[in-house]
LUMTISE-952879 format. One line per field, with one value per residue (C-alpha): residue in one letter; x, y, z. Coordinates in Angstrom, 2 decimals, padded with zeros to 5 digits. Layout:
<nodes>
rest: (A, ...)
east: (X, ...)
north: (Y, ...)
up: (Z, ...)
</nodes>
This chain:
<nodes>
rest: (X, X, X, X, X, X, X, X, X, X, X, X, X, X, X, X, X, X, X, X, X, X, X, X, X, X, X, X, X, X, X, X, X, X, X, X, X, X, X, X, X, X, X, X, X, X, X, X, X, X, X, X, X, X, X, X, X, X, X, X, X, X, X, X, X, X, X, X, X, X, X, X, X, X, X, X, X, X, X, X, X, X, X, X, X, X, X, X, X, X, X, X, X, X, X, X, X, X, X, X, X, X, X, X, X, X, X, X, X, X, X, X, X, X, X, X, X, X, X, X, X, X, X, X, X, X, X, X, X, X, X, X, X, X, X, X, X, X, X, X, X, X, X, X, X, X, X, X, X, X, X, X, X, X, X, X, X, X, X, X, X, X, X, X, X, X, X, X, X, X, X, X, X, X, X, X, X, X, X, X, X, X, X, X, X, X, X, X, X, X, X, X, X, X, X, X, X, X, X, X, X, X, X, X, X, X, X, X, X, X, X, X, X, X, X, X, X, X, X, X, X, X, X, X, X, X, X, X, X, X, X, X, X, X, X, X, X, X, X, X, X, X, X, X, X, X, X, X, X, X, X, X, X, X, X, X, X, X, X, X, X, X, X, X, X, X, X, X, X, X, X, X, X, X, X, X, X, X, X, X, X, X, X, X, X, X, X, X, X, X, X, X, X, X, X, X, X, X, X, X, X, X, X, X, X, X, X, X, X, X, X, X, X, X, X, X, X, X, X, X, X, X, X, X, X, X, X, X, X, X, X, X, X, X, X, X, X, X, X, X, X, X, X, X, X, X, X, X, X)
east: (-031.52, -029.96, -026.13, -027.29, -028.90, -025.76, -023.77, -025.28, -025.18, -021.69, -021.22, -022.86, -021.22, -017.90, -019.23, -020.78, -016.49, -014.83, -017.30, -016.84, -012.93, -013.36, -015.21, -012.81, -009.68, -010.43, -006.97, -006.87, -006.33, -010.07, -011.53, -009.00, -010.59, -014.40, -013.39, -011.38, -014.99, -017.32, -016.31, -014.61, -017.53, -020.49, -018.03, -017.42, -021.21, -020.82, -018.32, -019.46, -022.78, -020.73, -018.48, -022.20, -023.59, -020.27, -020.98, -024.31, -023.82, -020.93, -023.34, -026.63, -025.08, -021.42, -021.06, -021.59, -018.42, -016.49, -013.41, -014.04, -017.64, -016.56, -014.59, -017.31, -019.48, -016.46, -016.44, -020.46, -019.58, -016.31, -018.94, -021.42, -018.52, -017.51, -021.50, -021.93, -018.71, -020.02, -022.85, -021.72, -019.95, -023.05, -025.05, -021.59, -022.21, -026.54, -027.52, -029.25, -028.87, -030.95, -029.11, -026.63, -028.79, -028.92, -025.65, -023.90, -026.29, -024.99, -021.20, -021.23, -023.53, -020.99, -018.19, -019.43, -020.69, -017.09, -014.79, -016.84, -015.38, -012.04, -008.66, -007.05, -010.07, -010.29, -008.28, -010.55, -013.76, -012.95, -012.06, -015.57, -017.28, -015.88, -016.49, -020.36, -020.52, -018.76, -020.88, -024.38, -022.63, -022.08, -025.57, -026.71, -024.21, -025.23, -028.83, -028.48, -025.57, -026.07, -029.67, -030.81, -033.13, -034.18, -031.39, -034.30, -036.45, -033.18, -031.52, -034.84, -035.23, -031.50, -031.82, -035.04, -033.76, -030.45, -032.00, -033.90, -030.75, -028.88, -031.92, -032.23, -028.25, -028.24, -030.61, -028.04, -025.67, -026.01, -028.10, -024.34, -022.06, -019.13, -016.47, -012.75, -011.44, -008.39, -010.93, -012.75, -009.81, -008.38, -012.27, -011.79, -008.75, -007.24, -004.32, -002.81, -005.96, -008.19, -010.15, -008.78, -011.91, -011.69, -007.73, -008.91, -011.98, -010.04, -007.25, -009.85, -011.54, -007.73, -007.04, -010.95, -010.07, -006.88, -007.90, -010.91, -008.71, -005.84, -006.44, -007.68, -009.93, -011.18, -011.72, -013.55, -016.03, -016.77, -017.18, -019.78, -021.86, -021.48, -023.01, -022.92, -023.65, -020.40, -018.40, -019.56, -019.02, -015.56, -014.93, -015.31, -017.36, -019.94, -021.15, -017.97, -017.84, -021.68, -021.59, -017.92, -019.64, -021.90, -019.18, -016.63, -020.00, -020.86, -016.78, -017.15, -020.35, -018.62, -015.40, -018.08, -019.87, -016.71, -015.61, -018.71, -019.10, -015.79, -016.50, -019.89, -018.23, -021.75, -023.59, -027.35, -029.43, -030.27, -026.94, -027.45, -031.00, -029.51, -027.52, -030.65, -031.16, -028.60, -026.26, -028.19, -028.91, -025.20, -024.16, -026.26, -025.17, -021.89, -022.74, -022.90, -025.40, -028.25, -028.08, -024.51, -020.54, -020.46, -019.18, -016.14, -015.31, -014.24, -017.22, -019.27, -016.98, -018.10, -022.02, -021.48, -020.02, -022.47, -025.24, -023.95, -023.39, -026.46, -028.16, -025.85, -026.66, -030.57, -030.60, -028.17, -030.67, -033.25, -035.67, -038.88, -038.45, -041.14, -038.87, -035.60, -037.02, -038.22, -035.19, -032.85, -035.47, -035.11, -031.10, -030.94, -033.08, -031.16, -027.65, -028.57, -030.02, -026.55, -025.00, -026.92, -026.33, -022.80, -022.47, -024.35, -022.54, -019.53, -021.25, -021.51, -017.99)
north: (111.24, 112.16, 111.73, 108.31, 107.38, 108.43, 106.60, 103.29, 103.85, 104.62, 101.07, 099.21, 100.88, 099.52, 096.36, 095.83, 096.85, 094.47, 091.60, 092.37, 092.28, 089.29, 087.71, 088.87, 087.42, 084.58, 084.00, 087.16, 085.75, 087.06, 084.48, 081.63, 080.20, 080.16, 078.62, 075.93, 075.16, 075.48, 074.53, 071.05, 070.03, 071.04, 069.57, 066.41, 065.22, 063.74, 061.65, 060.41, 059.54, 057.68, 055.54, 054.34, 053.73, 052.01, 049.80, 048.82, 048.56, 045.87, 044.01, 043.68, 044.06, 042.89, 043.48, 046.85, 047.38, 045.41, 047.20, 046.43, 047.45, 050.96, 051.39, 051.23, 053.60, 055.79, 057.86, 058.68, 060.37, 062.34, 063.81, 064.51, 066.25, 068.26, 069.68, 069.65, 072.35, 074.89, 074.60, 075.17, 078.12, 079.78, 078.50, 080.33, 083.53, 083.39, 082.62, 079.24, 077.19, 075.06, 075.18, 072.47, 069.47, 071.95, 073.08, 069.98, 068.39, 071.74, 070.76, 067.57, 068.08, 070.83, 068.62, 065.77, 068.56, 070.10, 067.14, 065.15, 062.51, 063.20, 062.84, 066.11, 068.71, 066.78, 069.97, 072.61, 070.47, 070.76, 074.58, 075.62, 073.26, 074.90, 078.24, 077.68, 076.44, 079.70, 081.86, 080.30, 081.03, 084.56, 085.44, 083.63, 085.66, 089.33, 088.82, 087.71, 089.93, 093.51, 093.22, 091.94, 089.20, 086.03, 083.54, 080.79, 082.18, 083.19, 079.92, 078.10, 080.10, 079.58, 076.35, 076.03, 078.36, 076.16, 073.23, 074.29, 075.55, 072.39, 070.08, 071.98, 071.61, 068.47, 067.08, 068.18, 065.62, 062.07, 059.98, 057.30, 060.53, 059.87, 061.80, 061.62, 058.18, 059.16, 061.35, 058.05, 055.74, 059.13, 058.69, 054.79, 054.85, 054.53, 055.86, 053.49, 051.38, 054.62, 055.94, 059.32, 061.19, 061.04, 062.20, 065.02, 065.98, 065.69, 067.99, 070.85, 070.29, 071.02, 074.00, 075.42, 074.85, 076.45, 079.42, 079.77, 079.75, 080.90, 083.76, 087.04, 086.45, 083.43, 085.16, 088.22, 085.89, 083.94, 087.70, 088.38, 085.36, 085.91, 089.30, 090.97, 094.84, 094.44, 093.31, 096.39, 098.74, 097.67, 097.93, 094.70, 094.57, 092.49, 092.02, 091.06, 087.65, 087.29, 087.04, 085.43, 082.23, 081.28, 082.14, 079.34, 077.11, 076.77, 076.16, 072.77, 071.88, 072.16, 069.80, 067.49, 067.04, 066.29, 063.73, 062.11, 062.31, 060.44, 057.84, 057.20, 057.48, 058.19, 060.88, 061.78, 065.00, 063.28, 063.19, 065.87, 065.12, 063.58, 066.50, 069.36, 068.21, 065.77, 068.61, 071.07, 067.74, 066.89, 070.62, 070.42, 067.24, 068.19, 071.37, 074.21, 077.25, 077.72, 081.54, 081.69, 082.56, 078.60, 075.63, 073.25, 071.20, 068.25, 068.07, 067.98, 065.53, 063.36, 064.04, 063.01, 059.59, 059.05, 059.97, 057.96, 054.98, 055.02, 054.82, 051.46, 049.73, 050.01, 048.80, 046.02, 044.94, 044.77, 047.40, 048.66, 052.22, 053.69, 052.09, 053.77, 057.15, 057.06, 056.01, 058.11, 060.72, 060.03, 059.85, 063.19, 064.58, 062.87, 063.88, 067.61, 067.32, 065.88, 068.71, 071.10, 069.57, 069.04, 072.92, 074.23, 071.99, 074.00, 077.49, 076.20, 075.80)
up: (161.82, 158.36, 159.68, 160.83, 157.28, 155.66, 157.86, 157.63, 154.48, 153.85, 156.07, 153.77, 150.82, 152.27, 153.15, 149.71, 148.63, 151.26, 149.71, 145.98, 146.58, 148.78, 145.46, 143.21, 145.01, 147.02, 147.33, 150.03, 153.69, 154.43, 152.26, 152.78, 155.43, 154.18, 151.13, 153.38, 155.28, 152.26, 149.01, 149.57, 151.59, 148.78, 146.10, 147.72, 148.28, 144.56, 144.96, 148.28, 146.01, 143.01, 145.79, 147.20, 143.89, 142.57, 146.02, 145.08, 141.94, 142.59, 145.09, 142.45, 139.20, 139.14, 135.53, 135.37, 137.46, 135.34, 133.77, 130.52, 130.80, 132.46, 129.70, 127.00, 129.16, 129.94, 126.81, 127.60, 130.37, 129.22, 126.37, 128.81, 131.38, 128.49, 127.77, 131.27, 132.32, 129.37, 130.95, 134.41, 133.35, 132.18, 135.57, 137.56, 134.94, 136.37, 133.33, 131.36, 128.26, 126.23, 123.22, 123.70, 121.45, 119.02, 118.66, 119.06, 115.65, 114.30, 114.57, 114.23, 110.43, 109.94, 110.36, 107.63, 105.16, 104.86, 105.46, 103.05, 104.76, 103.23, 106.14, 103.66, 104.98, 108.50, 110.11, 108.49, 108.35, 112.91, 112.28, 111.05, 112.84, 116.01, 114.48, 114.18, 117.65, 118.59, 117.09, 118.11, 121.71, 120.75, 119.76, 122.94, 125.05, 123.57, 123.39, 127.34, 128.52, 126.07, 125.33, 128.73, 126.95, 129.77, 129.00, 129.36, 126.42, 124.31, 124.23, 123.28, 120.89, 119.09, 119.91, 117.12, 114.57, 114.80, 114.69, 111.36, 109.88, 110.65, 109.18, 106.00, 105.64, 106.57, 103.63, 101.13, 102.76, 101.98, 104.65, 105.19, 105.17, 107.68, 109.46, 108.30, 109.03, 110.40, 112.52, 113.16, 114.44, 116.71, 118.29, 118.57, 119.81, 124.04, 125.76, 128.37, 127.87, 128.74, 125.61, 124.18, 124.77, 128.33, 128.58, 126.49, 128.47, 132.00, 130.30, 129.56, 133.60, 134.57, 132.27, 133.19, 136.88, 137.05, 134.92, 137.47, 140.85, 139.52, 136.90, 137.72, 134.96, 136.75, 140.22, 138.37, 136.86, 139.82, 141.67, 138.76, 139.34, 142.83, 142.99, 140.10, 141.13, 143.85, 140.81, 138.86, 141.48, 141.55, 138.01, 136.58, 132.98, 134.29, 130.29, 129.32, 131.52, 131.14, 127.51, 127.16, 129.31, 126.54, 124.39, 126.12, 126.65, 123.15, 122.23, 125.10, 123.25, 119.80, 121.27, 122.73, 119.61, 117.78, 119.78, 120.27, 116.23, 116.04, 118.50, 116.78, 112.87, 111.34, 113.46, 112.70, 113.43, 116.93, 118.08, 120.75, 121.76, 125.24, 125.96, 127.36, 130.79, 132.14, 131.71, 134.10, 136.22, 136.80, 136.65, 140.11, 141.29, 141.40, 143.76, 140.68, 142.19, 140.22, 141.66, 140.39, 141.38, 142.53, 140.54, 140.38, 136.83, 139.12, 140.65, 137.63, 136.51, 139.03, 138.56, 135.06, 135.95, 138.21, 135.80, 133.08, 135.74, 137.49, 133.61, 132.78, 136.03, 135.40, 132.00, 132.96, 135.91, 133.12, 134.57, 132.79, 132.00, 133.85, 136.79, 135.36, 134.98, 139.20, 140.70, 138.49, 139.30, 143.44, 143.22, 141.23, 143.78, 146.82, 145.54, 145.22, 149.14, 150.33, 147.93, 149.84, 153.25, 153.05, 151.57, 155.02, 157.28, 155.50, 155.92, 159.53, 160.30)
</nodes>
């Protein structure tokens, strides 16, 4: 009886090894082809959404497809993408965070208190700005990771104390402060016709994605989301990643908010009261796991766009809100079935 306990449970002790070095390298020939099958399928449900809803969107509102008109909405949805993959990275990491509104008001207040509005402190105005993002994602990430706190009741509670601390700053400011205008034109301006928020927003989903597949750093912290006590068994500081992804989440928020500052020229203390749900929304539109290890910057790419579309169609059809808030409420809830369906038709095959 007792050599057959210990040898079951040696099996498992090398299965539990096999899977935690499967997690940590997908790249091994093992997990080639389950990544083939499963991730392009629970990835690709968001796109499949945004093509229909471009479609009917071009059939009952024709101007909302417009070029011109996807170009004024386009830089929405690039600040939203850019919220939405620092959050992702903490849903990969198993973790939560409702500190994005605040810490975005916190940069962006940050940014006109030191610049002053002057061009000559733009560069160091963006420096501490960043900085105080940074570190509001470093208490977040040791009070989750080292102290163990619940990453729901720790980021709430940031999120207030921030808040406060921004609003008391804040009131020293003058109430028609403005970023840099050099700062200013740089948020105005476009790129081959494209605004320059979205070039730099796709250039940070390419660097995040390639560090993720490519890096071993990348393929360790998808192995701790995954399963965190395999990852730890084979030697991987499972605190390390945990904490570093509200660390990296909170730098995204801190770019976000300074792009959406410039584009806006005269941001208030509300600037990032839409960012605490639609990033978690689209995070899981665009197939990230809520248990963790699974997420693609693409994707969430996507779910933004479509978020930010399906929200300009409405209002163009002239919608009460009470109307709005349903159907963005039923295609939320429809695009994270077909995410779900299209990831077990993967798991399938």
């Amino acid at each position: 009886m007792s050599d057959r306990y210990f040898g079951t449970r040696t099996l498992k002790g090398d299965m539990t090894n096999v899977g935690a070095e499967l997690q940590a390298n997908p790249q091994s020939p093992a997990a080639k082809p389950h990544d083939r099958a499963q991730i392009p399928m629970r990835f690709v449900a968001i796109w499949i959404g945004l093509g229909a809803l471009m479609l009917l969107s071009r059939i009952f509102v024709p101007p909302s497809v417009e070029f011109s008109t996807l170009m004024s909405v386009l830089p929405f949805a690039a600040f939203l993408t850019c919220v939405t993959m620092g959050q992702t990275l903490v849903l990969m990491g198993r973790g939560i965070d409702l500190s994005p509104p605040a810490i975005i008001s916190l940069t962006s207040t940050t940014l006109l208190g030191v610049s002053g509005g002057h061009d000559d402190r733009m560069w160091l105005a963006i420096g501490v700005a960043l900085l105080a993002a940074v570190a509001v994602g470093l208490v977040n990430g040791v009070l989750v990771a080292l102290v163990k706190l619940n990453a729901l009741i720790v980021t709430l509670s940031t999120g207030a104390i921030v808040s406060g601390v921004t609003l008391w700053y804040r009131q020293s400011l003058a109430a028609e402060s403005k970023v840099p205008g050099a700062l200013a034109n740089f948020g105005g301006a476009r790129f081959i016709g494209i605004p320059t928020s979205f070039w730099i927003v796709a250039a940070l989903a390419v660097v995040i994605a390639v560090m993720m597949k490519k890096t071993v750093v990348g393929r360790r912290f998808e192995a701790v989301g995954a399963n965190p006590r395999a990852a730890y068994a084979t030697g991987v500081e499972i605190i390390r990643y945990q904490a570093g992804s509200f660390v990296v989440a909170a730098l995204l928020y801190g770019v976000a908010a300074i792009l959406l500052s410039a584009f806006i020229r005269n941001p208030t203390l509300e600037v990032g009261a839409p960012y605490l749900l639609s990033p978690i929304a689209a995070a899981v539109l665009g197939g990230t796991a809520i248990a963790g290890g699974i997420g693609n910057m693409f994707a969430v790419a996507g779910a933004s766009l479509f978020l930010i579309q399906l929200d300009h169609s409405l209002k163009m059809l002239g919608l009460a809100t009470s109307y709005q808030l349903v159907i963005q409420g039923v295609a939320i809830a429809f695009g994270m079935w077909l995410s779900e369906a299209t990831g077990r038709v993967g798991r399938r095959y």
